[in-house]
N, C-alpha and C positions, 0 to 999 in steps of 0.2 A: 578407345584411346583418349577422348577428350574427356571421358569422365575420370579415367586415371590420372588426368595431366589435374583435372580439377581438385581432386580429392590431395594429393602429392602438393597442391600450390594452397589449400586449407591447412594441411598435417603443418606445412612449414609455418603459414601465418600463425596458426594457434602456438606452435612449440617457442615464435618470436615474442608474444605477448608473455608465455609464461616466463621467459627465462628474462622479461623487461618485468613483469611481478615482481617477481622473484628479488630481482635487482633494488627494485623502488623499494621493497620489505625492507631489503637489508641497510638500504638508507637511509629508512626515515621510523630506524629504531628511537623509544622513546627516551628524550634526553634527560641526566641527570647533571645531579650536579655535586662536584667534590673540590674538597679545599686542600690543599698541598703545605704538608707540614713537615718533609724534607727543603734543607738551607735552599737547594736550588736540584729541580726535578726535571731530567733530562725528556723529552717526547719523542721516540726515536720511528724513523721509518719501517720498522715491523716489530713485532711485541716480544723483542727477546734482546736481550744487555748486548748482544753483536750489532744490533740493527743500527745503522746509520742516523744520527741527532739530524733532527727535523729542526726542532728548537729547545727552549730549556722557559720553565714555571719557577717563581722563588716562592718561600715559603708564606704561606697565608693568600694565598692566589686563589682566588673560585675558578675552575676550569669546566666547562658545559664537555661532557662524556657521550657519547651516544653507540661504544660499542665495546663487548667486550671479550678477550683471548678464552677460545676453550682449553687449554694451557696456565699452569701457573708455572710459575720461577721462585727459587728461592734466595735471595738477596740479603747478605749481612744475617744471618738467622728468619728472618720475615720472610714469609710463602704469600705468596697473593698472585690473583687474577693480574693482567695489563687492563687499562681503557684509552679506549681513542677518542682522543680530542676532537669534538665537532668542528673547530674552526679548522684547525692547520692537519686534521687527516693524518696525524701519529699517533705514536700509543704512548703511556706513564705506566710505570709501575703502580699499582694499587698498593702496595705494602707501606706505600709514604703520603696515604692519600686518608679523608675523614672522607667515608662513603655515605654520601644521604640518599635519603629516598628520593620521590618525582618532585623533581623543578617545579614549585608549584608557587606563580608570582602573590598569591595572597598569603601566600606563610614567608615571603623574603621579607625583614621590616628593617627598615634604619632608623637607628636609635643618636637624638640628635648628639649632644658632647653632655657626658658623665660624668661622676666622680667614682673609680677601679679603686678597692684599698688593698694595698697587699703586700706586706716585707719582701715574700718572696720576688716580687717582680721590682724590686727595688733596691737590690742591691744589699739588703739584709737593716735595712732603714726604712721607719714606716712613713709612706708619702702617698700623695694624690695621684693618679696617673688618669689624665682628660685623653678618651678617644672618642671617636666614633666606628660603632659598631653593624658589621654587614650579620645579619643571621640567616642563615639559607636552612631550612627545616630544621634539624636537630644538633644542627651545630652553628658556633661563630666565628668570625675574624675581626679582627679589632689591629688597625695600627696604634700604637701607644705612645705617650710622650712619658718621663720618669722625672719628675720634678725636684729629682735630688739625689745624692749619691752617681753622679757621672763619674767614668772614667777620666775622663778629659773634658775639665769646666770650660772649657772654650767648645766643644761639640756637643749641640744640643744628644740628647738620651734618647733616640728613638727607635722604635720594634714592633715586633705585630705577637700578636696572641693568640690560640684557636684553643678551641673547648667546648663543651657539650651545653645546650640549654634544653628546659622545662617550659613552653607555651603553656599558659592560662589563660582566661577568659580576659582578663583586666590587666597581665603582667608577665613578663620574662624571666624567669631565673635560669642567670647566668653560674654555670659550677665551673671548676677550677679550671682555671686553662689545662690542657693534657700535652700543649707543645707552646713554648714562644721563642723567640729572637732576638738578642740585641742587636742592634746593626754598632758601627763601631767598637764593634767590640767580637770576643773569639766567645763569648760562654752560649753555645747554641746545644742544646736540648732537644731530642726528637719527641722523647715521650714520656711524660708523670705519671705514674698508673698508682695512685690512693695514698697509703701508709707508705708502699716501699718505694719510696724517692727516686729518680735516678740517682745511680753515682755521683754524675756528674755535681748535681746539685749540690750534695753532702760535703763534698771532697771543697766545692766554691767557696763553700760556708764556713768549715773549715781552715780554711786562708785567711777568712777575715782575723781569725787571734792569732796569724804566725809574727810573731817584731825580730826586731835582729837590733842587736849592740855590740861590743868591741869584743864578746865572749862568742858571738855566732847566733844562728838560729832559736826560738825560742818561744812558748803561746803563751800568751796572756789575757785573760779576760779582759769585760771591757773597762775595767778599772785599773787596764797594764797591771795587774798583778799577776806573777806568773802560776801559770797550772801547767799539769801534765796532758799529754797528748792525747789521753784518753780523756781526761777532761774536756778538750775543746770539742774532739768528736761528737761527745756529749752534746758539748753546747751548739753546735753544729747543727744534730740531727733531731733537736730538742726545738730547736729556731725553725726549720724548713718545714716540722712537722705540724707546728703549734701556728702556721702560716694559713692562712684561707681568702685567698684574694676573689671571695664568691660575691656575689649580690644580687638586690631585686630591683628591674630596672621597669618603668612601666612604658606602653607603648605610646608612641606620640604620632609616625603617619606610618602609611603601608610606600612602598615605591616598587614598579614593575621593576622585573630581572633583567632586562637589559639597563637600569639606571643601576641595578645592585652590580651588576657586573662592571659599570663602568667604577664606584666606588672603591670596588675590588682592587682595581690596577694598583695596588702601592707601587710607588717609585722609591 
């Protein structure tokens, strides 16, 4: 009897260890890290568009991940896994997320204040645009300033940028943002993917030759000379395409991921 009571009081100790294993594995999966290029990206209490908002990420946000839904979901056209937020224990859609590999604090580098060139991110005017830049392995976030062409010359121009980079031995190259942001402003972009432009972009571009006089609507190049509609398209899709806001920037210090995260927080 006493060996039974003993053996029965092991079986339970052991089955409690496994199932606190068990537990520890599932928490102290390895974290990464992903930057959020949805305007503003809901973290809901279980990994599915019903689950109750935890909190919300805005666009250009590093967010540390450390788990993810066996489940995908398909959202607005995009299929993707969810990830759970390390800090605040919700989930994000991955369909609005740049997924990198391991959080690894020797590949995070802040790049001090730049000079970005690029029409496209300027309103279709070529200017300087001074950030600093967070790069978390294969990708970056950049809040931006727009040195010209504001909507509203009384509010400063400012947005964040995210896109893909190339590590070298001596240098960064940064490629074309694939998503950026105006803040004051409605022209928000989720995705650039090469040649074929978003719409969005096109149609912005577009607007810049519409004038209007006492006959109505009307395009005009930028010599106010009038053209047809097809013309401006042209000129339009001719301008966004002929755009390359890429550059090589070189490294100047390393800084661990908890300082790149706090960089991160744009307000």
């Amino acid at each position: 009897m006493i060996v039974r009571v003993l053996l029965k009081g092991l079986l339970l100790l052991f089955g409690a260890m496994v199932v606190q294993q068990c537990s520890l594995s599932a928490e102290s999966e390895t974290e990464k890290a992903v930057i959020v290029t949805a305007t503003s990206l809901n973290c809901r209490a279980t990994p599915s568009v019903s689950g109750r908002k935890i909190s919300a990420f805005v666009f250009g946000q590093i967010v540390a991940v450390s788990g993810v839904s066996d489940k995908t979901d398909t959202i607005e056209g995009t299929t993707a896994h969810w990830f759970r937020s390390s800090r605040f224990d919700c989930w994000i859609f991955g369909g609005y997320v740049f997924q990198n590999r391991m959080l690894n604090a020797q590949r995070i580098i802040h790049l001090e204040r730049q000079e970005f060139i690029g029409n496209m991110l300027c309103g279709g005017n070529s200017c300087g645009s001074s950030f600093e830049a967070i790069l978390v392995d294969s990708a970056y976030v950049a809040p931006v300033w727009y040195s010209d062409y504001c909507e509203t010359p009384d509010v400063p121009c400012t947005g964040r940028i995210v896109g893909e980079l190339t590590v070298y031995d001596d240098r960064i190259q940064l490629h074309e943002p694939s998503a950026y942001y105006w803040e004051n402003s409605d022209r928000t972009v989720r995705k650039i993917t090469g040649p074929g432009f978003a719409p969005e972009i096109v149609d912005y571009y577009g607007n810049l030759y519409k004038k209007a006089d006492k006959n109505g609507l009307y395009y005009a190049n930028g010599y106010y000379s009038k053209i047809t509609r097809e013309q401006a398209r042209r000129n339009a899709e001719s301008g966004v395409q002929s755009d390359s806001p890429a550059g090589i920037f070189f490294i100047e210090k390393n800084i661990t991921s908890d300082e790149a995260f706090r960089h991160a927080m744009f307000k």
